[in-house]
C-alpha positions as CSV (number, residue, x, y, z in Angstrom):
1,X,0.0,0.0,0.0
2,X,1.6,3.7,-0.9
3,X,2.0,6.1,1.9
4,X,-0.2,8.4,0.9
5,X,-3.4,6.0,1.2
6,X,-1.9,4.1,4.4
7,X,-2.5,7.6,5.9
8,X,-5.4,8.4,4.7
9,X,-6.6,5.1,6.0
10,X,-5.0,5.8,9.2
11,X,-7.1,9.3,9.5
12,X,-10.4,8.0,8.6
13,X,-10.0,5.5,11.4
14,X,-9.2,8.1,14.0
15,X,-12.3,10.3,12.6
16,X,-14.7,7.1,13.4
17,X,-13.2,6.3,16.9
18,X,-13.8,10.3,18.0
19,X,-17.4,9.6,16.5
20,X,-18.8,6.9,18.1
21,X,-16.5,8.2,21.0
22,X,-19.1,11.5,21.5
23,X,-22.2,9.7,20.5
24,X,-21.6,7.2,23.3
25,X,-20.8,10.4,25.5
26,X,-23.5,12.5,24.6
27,X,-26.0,9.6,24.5
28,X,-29.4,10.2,26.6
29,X,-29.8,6.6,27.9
30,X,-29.4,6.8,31.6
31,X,-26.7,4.9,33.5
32,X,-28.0,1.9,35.0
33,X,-29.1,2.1,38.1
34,X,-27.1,1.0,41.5
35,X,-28.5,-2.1,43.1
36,X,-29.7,-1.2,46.5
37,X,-27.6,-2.4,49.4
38,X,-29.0,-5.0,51.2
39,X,-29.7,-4.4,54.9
40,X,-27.9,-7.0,57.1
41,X,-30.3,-8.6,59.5
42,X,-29.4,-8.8,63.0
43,X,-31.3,-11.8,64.2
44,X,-32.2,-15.0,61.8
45,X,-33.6,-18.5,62.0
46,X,-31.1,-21.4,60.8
47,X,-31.8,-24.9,60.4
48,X,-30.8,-27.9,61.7
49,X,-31.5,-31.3,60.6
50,X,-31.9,-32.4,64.3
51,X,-33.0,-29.2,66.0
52,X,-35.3,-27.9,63.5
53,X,-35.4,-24.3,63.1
54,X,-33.6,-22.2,65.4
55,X,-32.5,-18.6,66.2
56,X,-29.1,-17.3,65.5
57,X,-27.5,-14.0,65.2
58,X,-26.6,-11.8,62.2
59,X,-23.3,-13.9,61.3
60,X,-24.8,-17.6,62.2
61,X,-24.1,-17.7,65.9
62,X,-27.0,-19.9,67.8
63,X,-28.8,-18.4,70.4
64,X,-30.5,-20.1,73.4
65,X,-32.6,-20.0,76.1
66,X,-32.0,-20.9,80.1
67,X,-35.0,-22.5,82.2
68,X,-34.5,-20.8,85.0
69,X,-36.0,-17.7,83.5
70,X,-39.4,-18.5,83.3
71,X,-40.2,-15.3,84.7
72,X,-38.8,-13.4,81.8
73,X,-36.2,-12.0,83.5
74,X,-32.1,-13.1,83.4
75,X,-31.1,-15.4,86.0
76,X,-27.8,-15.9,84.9
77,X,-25.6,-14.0,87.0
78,X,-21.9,-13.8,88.3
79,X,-19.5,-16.6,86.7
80,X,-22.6,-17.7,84.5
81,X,-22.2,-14.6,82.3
82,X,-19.4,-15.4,81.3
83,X,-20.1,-19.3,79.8
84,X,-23.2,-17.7,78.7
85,X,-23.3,-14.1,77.5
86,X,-26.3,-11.9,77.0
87,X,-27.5,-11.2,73.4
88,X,-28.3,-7.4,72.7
89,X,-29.2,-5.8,69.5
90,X,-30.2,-2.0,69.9
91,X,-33.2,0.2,68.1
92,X,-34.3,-3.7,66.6
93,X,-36.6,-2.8,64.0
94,X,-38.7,-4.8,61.6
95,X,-36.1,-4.8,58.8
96,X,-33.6,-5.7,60.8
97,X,-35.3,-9.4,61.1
98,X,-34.9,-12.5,58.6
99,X,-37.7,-14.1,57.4
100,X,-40.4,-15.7,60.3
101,X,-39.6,-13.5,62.6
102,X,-41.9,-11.2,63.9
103,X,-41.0,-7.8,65.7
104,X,-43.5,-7.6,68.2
105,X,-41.7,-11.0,69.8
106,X,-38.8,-9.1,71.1
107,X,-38.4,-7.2,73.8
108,X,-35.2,-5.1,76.1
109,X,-34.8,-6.4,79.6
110,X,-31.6,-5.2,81.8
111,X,-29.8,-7.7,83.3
112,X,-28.7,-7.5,87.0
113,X,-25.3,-6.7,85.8
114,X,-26.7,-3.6,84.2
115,X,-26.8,-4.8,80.7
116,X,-29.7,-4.6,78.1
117,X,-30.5,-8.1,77.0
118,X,-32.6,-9.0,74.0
119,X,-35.9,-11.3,74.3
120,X,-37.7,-13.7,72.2
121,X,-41.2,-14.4,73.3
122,X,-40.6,-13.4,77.3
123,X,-37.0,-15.5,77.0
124,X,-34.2,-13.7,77.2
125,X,-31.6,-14.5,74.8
126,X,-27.8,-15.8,75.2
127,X,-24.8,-17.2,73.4
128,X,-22.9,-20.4,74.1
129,X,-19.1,-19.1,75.4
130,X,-17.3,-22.3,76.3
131,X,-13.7,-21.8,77.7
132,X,-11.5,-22.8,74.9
133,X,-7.6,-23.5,75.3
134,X,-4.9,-23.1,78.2
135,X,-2.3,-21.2,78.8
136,X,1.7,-22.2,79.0
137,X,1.2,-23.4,82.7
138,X,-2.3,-25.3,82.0
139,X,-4.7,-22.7,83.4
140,X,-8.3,-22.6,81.3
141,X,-8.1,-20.4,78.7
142,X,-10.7,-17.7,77.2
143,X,-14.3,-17.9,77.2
144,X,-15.0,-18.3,73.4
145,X,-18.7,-17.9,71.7
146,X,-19.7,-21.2,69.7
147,X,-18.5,-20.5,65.7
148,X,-21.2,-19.8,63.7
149,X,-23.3,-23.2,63.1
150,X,-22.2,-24.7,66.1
151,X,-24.8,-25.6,68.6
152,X,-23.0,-27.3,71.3
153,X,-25.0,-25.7,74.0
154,X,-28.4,-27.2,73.6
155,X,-29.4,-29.1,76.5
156,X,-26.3,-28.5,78.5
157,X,-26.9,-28.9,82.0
158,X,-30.1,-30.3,80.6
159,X,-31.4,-26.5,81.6
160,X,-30.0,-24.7,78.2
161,X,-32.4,-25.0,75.4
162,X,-31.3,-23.3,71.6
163,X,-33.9,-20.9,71.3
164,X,-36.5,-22.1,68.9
165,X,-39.4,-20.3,67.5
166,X,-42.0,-22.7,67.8
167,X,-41.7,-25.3,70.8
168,X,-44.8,-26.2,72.2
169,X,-43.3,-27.2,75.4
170,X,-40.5,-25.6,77.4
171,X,-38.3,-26.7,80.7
172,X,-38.6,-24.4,83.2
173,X,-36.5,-24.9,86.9
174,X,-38.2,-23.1,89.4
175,X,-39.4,-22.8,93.2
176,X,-43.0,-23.8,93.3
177,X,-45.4,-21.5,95.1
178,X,-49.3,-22.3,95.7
179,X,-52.3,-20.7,95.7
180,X,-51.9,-20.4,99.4
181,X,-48.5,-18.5,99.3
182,X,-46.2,-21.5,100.5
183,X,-43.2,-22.7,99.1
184,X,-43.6,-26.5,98.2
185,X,-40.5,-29.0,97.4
186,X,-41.3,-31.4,94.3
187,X,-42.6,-34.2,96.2
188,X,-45.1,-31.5,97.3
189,X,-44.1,-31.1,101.4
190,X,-43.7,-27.3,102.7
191,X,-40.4,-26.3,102.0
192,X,-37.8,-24.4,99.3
193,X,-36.1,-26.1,96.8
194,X,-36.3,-26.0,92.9
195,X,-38.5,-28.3,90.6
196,X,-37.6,-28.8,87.0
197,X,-41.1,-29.3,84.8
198,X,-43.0,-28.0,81.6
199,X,-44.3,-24.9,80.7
200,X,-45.9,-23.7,77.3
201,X,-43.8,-21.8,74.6
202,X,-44.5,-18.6,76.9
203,X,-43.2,-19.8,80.4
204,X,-46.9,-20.9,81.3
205,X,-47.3,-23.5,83.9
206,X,-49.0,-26.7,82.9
207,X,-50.5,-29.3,84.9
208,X,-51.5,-33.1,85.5
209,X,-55.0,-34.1,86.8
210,X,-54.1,-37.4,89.5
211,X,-58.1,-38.1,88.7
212,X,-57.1,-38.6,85.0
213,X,-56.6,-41.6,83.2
214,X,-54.5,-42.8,80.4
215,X,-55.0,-40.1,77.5
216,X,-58.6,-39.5,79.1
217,X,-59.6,-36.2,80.1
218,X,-61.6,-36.6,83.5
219,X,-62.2,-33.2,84.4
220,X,-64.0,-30.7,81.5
221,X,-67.4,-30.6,81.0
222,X,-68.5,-31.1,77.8
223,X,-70.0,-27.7,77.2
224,X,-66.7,-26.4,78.4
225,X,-68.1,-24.6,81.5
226,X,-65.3,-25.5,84.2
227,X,-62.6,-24.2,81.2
228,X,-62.1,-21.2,83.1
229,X,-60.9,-23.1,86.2
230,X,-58.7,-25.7,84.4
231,X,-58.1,-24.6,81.0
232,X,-56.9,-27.1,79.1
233,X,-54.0,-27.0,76.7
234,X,-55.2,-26.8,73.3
235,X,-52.8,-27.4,70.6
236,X,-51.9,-30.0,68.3
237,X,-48.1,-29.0,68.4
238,X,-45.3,-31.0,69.6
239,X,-42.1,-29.4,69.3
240,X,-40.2,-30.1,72.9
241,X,-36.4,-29.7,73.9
242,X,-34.1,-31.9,72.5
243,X,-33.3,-33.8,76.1
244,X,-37.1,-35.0,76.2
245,X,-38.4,-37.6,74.4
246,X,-41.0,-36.4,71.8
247,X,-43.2,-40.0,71.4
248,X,-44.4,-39.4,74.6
249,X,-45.7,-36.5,73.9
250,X,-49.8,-37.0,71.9
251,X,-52.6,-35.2,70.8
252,X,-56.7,-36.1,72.2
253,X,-59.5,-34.7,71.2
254,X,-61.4,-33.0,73.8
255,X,-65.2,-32.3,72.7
256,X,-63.7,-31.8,69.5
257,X,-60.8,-29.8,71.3
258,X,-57.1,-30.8,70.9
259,X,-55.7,-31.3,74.0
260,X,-51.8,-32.4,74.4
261,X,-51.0,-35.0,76.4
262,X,-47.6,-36.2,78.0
263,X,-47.3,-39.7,78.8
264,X,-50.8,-40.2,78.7
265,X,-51.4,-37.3,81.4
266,X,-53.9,-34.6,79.4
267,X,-52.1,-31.0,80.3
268,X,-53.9,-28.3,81.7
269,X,-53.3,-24.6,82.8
270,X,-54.7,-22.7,86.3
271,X,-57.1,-20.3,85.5
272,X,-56.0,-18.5,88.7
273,X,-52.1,-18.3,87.7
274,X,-53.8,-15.6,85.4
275,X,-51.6,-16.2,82.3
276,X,-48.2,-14.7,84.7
277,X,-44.9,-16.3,83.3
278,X,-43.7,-18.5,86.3
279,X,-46.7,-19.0,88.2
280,X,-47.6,-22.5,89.5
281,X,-50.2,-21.4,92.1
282,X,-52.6,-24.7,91.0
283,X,-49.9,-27.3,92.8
284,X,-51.9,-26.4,95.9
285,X,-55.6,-26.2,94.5
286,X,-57.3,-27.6,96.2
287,X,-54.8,-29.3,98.2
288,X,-51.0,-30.5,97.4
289,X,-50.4,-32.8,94.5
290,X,-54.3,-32.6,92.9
291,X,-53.0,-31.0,90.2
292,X,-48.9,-31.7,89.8
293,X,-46.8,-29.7,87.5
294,X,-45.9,-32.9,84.5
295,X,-42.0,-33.6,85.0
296,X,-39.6,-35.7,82.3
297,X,-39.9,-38.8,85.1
298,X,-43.6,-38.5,85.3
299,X,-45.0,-41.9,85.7
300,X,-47.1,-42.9,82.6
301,X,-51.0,-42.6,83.7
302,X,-53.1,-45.5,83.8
């Protein structure tokens, strides 16, 4: 090719670049437009073959709850803050939640160390910190929160539940008081001592009727007028901790009621505890042991 057309080639192809150059510049399509960023969610449910669905924190971290605060209030105090550290999330709004979660389930408490602590349906919430590693000279190391899918802390001590979002059945441990204002043991004598047995998902005592029989409800009338005394618990749910055994746990039908039923005892609540997490007035009504709180040793009815 002679120089003179190589250049002329050479500005022709400069003329088109500077062309298509402006019209892409001056062109009145919009830029694309940013995805939004994603808000990060502070609390989530995970899943667990064995467990089911559970609570966890915004980067996978289980969360649980501890039976001795049936009353909705943090019992873990002193040395057990450390194993077991409060959960917090401030200004927790609807957007900050994954999906099933509902905001009106959570609530602020302050823990007697002065610290806020989130709950989850009247339980207040906590991590799993075992003490991980020693030192040169063999002392116990740090106090570690569980890596994010771990859930080593469920039934530890058989009192530290992961905090799921559906049970139907809790463990609570707790002194019992009746309706008369004494402090009963479990085998029901006067007296103060702790008794480990069921509540509903709410901290809600439940009860045994010794008058029942095996999956038989003795007690309501068929046109449901004695409810109010003895309410029976209607549900046709059974999702219990993992330390009890679920096939003891059944469903009867009440007067076309669902009524569930723990090794063959039909559960109940006490009008007169008034719906109050941690009450147990009804171990006392009418007199000591009518009406027993279910435990996981209960004998099966007959």
């Amino acid at each position: 090719m002679k120089l003179k057309q190589i250049k002329f080639a050479l500005v022709a192809l400069a003329a088109t670049t500077f062309f298509v150059s402006c019209s892409s510049d001056n062109s009145d399509t919009p830029d694309p437009t940013p995805p939004t960023p994603q808000l990060k969610t502070e609390v989530n449910l995970a899943t667990s073959a064995t467990l089911g669905s559970y609570l966890t924190d915004k980067t996978g971290r289980s969360l649980y709850f501890f039976s001795t605060d049936a009353n909705g209030q943090s019992s873990c105090t002193g040395g057990c803050e450390a194993l077991w550290p409060p959960y917090f999330v401030d200004n927790l709004t609807a957007d900050k939640l994954g999906a099933g979660l509902t905001l009106t389930d959570f609530a602020t408490i302050t823990t007697a160390s002065n610290k806020k602590q989130l709950t989850y349906k009247g339980w207040p919430l906590y991590y799993y910190a075992p003490v991980s590693g020693t030192d040169p000279y063999g002392n116990a190391g740090t106090n570690t929160i569980e890596s994010p899918g771990q859930t080593t802390g469920d039934g530890f001590g058989g009192i530290w539940f992961i905090a799921k979002p559906d049970y139907s059945i809790m463990i609570v441990r707790s002194q019992l008081v009746g309706h008369d204002g004494k402090n009963y043991k479990s085998d029901y004598t006067v007296g103060d001592g702790v008794t480990t047995y069921f509540t509903d998902a709410k901290g809600l005592t439940l009860y045994t009727f010794k008058n029942d029989n095996f999956k038989k409800n003795n007690f309501t009338k068929e046109d449901f007028s004695n409810n109010a005394v003895w309410p029976i618990y209607e549900t046709d749910k059974i999702v219990v901790p993992s330390s009890l055994d679920k096939t003891k746990f059944s469903v009867i039908t009440v007067f076309g009621k669902s009524q569930l039923v723990y090794n063959g005892w039909p559960l109940y609540y006490f009008g007169q505890d008034a719906s109050v997490r941690g009450a147990n007035k009804g171990i006392s009504f009418p007199a000591p042991a009518v009406w027993p709180v279910p435990v996981k040793d209960s004998p099966l009815a007959i």
